[in-house]
C-alpha positions as MATLAB code, in Angstrom:
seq = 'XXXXXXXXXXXXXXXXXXXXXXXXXXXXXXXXXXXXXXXXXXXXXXXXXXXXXXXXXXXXXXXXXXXXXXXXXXXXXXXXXXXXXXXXXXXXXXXXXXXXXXXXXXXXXXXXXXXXXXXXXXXXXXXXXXXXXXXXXXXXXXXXXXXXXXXXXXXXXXXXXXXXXXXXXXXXXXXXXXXXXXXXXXXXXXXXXXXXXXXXXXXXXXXXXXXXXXXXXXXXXXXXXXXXXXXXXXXXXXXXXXXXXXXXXXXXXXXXXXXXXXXXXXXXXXXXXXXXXXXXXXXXXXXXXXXXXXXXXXXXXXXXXXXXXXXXXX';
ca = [
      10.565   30.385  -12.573;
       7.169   31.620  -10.982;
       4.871   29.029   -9.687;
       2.128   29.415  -11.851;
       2.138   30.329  -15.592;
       0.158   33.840  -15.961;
      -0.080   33.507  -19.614;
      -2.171   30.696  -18.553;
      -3.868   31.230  -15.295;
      -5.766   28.214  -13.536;
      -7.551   27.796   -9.919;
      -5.453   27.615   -6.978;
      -6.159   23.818   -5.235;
      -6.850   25.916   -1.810;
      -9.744   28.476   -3.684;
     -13.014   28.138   -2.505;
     -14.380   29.003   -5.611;
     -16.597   26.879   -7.074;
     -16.455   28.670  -10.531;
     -13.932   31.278  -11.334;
     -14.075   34.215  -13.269;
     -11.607   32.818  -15.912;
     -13.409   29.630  -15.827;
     -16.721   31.783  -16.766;
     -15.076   33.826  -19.423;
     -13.484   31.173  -21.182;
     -17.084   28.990  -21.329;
     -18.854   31.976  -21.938;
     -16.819   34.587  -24.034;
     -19.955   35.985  -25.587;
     -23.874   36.249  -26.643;
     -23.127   33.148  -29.127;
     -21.903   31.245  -26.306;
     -24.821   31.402  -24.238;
     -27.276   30.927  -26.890;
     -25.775   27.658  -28.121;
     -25.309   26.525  -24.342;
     -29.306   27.146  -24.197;
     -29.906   25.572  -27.384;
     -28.205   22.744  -26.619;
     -29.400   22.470  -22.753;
     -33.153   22.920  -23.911;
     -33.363   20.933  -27.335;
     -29.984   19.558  -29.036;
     -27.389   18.111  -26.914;
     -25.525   18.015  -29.852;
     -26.361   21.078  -30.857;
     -27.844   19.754  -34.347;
     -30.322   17.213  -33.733;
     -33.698   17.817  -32.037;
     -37.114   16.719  -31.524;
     -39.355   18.582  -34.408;
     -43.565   18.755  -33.289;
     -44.444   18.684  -36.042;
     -42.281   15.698  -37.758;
     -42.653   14.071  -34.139;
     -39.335   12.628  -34.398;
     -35.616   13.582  -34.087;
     -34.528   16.262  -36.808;
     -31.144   17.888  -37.561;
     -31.682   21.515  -37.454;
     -29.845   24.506  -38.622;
     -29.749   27.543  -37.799;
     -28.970   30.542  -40.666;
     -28.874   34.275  -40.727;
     -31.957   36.253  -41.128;
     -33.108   39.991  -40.971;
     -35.477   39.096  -37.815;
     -33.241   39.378  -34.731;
     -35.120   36.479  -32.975;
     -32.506   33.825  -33.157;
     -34.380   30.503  -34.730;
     -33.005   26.846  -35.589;
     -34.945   25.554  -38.848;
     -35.838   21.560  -39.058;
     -34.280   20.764  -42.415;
     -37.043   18.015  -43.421;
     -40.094   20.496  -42.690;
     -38.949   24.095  -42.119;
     -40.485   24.196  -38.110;
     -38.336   26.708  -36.507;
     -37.826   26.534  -33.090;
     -36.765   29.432  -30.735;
     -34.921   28.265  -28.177;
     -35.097   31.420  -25.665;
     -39.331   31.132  -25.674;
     -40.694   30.439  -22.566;
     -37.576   31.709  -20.831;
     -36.867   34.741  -18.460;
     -34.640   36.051  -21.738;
     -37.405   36.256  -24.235;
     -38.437   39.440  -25.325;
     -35.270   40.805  -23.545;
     -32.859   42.947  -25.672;
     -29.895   42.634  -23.222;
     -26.849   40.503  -24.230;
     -27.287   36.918  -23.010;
     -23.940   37.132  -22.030;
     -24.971   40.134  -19.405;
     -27.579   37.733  -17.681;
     -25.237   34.914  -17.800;
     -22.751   37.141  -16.062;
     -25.226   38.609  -13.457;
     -25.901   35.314  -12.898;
     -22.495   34.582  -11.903;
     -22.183   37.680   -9.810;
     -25.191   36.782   -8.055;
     -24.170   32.969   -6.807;
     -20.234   34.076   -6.467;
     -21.000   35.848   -3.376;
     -22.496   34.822    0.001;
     -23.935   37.985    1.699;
     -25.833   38.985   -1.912;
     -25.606   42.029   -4.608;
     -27.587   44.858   -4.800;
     -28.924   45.929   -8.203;
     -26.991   49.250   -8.287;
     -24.156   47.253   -7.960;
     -25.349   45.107  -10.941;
     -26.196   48.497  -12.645;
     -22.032   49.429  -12.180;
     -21.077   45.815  -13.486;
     -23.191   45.136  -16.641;
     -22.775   49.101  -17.779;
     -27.105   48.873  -17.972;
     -29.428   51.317  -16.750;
     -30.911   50.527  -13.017;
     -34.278   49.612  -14.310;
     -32.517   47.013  -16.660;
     -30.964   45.848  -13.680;
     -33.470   45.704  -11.560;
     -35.524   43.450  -13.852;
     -32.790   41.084  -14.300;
     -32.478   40.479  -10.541;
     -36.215   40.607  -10.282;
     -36.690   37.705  -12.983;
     -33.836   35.525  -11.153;
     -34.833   36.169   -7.756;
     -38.946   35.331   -8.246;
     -38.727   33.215  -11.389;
     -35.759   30.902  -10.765;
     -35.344   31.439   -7.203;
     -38.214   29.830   -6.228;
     -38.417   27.249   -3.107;
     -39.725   23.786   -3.484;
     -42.798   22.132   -1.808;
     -41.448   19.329   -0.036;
     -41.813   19.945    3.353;
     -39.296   19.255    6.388;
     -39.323   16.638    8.601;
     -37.060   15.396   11.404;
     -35.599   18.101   13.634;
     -37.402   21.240   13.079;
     -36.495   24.753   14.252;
     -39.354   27.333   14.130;
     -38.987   30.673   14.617;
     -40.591   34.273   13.149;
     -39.169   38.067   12.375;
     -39.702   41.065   11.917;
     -38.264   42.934    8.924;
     -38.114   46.849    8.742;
     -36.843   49.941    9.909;
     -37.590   52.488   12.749;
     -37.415   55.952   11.627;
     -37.041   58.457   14.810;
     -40.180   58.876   15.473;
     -40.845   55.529   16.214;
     -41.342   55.642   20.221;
     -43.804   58.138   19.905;
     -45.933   56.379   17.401;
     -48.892   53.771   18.043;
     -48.906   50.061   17.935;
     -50.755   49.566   14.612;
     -48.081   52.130   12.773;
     -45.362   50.725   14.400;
     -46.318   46.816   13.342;
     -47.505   48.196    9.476;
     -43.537   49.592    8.992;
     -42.533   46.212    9.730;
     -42.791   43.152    7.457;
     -43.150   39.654    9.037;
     -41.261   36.588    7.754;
     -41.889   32.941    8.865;
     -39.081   30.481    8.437;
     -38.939   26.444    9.471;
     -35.165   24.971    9.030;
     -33.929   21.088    9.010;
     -30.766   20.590   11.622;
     -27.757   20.094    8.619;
     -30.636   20.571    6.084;
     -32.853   22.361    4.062;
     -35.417   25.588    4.417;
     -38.119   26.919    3.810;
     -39.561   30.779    4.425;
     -42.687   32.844    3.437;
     -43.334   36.489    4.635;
     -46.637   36.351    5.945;
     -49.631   38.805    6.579;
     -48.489   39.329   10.558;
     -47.119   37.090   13.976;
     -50.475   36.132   14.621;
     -51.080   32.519   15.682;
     -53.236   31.644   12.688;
     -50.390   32.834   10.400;
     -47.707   31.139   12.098;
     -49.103   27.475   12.803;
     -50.855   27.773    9.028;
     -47.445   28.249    7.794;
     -45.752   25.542   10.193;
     -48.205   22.985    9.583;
     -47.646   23.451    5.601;
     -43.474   23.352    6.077;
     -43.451   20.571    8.499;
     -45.135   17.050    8.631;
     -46.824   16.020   11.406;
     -44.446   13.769   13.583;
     -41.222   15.708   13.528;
     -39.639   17.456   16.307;
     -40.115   21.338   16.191;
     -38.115   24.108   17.929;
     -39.378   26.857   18.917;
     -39.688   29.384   21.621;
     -41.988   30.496   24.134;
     -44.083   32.456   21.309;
     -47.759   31.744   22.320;
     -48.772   31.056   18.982;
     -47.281   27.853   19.266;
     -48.943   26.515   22.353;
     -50.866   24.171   20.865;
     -48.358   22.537   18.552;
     -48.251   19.052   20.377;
     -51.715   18.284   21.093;
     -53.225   20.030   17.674;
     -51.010   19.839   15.102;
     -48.938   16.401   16.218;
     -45.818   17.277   16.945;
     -43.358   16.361   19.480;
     -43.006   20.267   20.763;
     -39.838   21.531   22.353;
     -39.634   24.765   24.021;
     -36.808   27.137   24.702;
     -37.866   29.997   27.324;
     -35.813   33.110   26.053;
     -37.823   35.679   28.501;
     -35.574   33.702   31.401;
     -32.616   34.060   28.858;
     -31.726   31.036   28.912;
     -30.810   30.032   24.770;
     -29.594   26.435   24.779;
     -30.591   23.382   27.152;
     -29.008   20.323   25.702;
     -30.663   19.794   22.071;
     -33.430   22.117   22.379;
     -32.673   26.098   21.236;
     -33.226   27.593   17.872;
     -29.998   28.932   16.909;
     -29.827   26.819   13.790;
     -32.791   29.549   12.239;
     -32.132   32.652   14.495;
     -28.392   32.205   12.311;
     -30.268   32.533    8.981;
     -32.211   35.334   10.396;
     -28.748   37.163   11.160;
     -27.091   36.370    7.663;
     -30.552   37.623    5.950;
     -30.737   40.777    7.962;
     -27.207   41.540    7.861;
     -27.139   40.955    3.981;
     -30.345   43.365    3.705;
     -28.432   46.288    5.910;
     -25.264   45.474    4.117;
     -26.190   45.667    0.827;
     -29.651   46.776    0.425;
     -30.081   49.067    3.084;
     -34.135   48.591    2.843;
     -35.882   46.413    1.039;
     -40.051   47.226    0.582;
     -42.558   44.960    1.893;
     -44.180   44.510   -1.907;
     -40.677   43.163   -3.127;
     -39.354   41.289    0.058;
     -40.479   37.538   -0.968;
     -38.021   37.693   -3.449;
     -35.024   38.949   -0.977;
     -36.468   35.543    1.246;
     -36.875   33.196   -2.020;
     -32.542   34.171   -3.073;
     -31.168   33.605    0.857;
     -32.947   30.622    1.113;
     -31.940   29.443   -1.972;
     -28.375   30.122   -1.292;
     -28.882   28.419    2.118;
     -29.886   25.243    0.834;
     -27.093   24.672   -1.898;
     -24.255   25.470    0.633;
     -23.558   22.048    0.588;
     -24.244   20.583   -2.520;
     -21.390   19.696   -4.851;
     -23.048   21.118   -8.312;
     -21.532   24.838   -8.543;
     -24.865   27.567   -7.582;
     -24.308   29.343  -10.890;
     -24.215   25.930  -12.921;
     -27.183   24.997  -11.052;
     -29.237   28.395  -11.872;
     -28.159   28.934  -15.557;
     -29.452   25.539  -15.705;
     -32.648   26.219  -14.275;
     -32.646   29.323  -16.702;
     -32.338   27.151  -19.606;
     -34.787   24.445  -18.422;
     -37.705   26.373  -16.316;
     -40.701   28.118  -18.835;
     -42.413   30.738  -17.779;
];
């Protein structure tokens, strides 16, 4: 006898997978699926009973075929319908719940990120049906938090863009407008947090430190003028590693905690992006840095987003 059953295929104990593609399949076969699971993660746990506005108190709805398309549940005591995919990133949208659900999954069951051609391929959409998709889950649901770091900081800025081959012969202002600038602030073993910003000037930089981490906490950094002043201004305990003498660790104090999320990000970009456009780039930031900061939690990254899906308004 084999040692598994295929008829009935399950997880390997050694997978790293936090949520298989069976596992997906079998929760989510289709559109009906996902609609209930939002119904129920929005308004009816039970999937009948809900709070009505305008009875002001818990209701057993139903829900029952009509000629609009707009899927409704009706409160049986007063007729208040409620639509449970208003205010979400999948109202107004006539693709399949089931095809965001699944981009979804595609997008959280990989490390080094999808590109929307390849989403395109998958869902059998057209590329600007794709491209809204991941647009709506990258900037919408995506989106970092406001608490801001503390403890062990690493600070560090970079530059995002190409160089076409006439770059040597061009001047200083072309060469710094084909390049985007992206400011980044990470815990040691924790979260963070990253903003393009206008350029690498000082102004820029310390405005963005000083709103990621709170005063007191050690920061990282290099020998980056725009952070002399970090100790006596901005009070914080300021450590410095001097990369022009290439030296890149002395006992606790480097930065390669950040510069390592600024090698996974470009590498992703190059890998499977190839270029991404200054206009759109926050939202390439927003989805690593999301990634980075549920690498360790236990809740499964696509539970945790369809989740947000079902919960977030917009």
């Amino acid at each position: 006898m084999p040692p598994v059953n295929r008829l009935n295929p399950t997880r390997a104990p050694s997978s790293e997978s936090s949520c298989y593609l069976l596992e997906f399949m079998r929760e989510f076969p289709d559109d009906e699926a996902c609609l209930q699971h939002i119904w129920r993660e929005r308004f009816a746990p039970d999937g009948e009973h809900a709070l009505c506005p305008r009875c002001e108190t818990e209701r057993t709805f139903k829900r029952y075929p009509t000629k609009d398309k707009r899927p409704a549940w009706y409160c049986q005591t007063c007729g208040h319908r409620i639509h449970p995919l208003k205010g979400t990133i999948f109202e107004k949208s006539s693709t399949s719940l089931f095809l965001w659900f699944y981009a979804m999954y595609l997008i959280t069951s990989t490390r080094c990120g999808i590109s929307a051609k390849h989403l395109e391929r998958e869902l059998g959409v057209t590329y600007k049906t794709a491209w809204r998709i991941f647009n709506k889950i990258r900037n919408q649901l995506m989106t970092q938090d406001d608490e801001p770091l503390s403890g062990e900081v690493e600070a560090d800025e970079t530059f995002i863009g190409g160089t076409p081959p006439d770059y040597p012969k061009r001047t200083r202002a072309e060469k710094l407008a084909l390049k985007a600038t992206v400011f980044a602030a990470v815990e040691r073993q924790g979260r963070i947090r990253a903003q393009v910003i206008p350029n690498s000037r000082g102004v820029h930089v310390r405005g963005k430190l000083h709103e990621f981490v709170l005063p007191a906490s050690i920061v990282y950094t290099d020998e980056y003028s725009a952070y002399d002043s970090l100790d006596v201004r901005e009070r914080y305990v300021h450590r410095r590693i001097p990369h022009h003498a290439r030296i890149w660790v002395d006992g606790t104090t480097h930065t390669q905690t950040i510069e390592g999320f600024f090698g996974n990000f470009k590498s992703g970009l190059t890998g499977a992006h190839h270029s991404v456009s200054h206009k759109w780039l926050q939202g390439y930031v927003n989805e690593w840095t999301w990634r980075y900061n549920r690498r360790k939690s236990e809740t499964p990254m696509f539970r945790e987003l369809i989740e947000t899906a079902a919960s977030r308004t917009v």
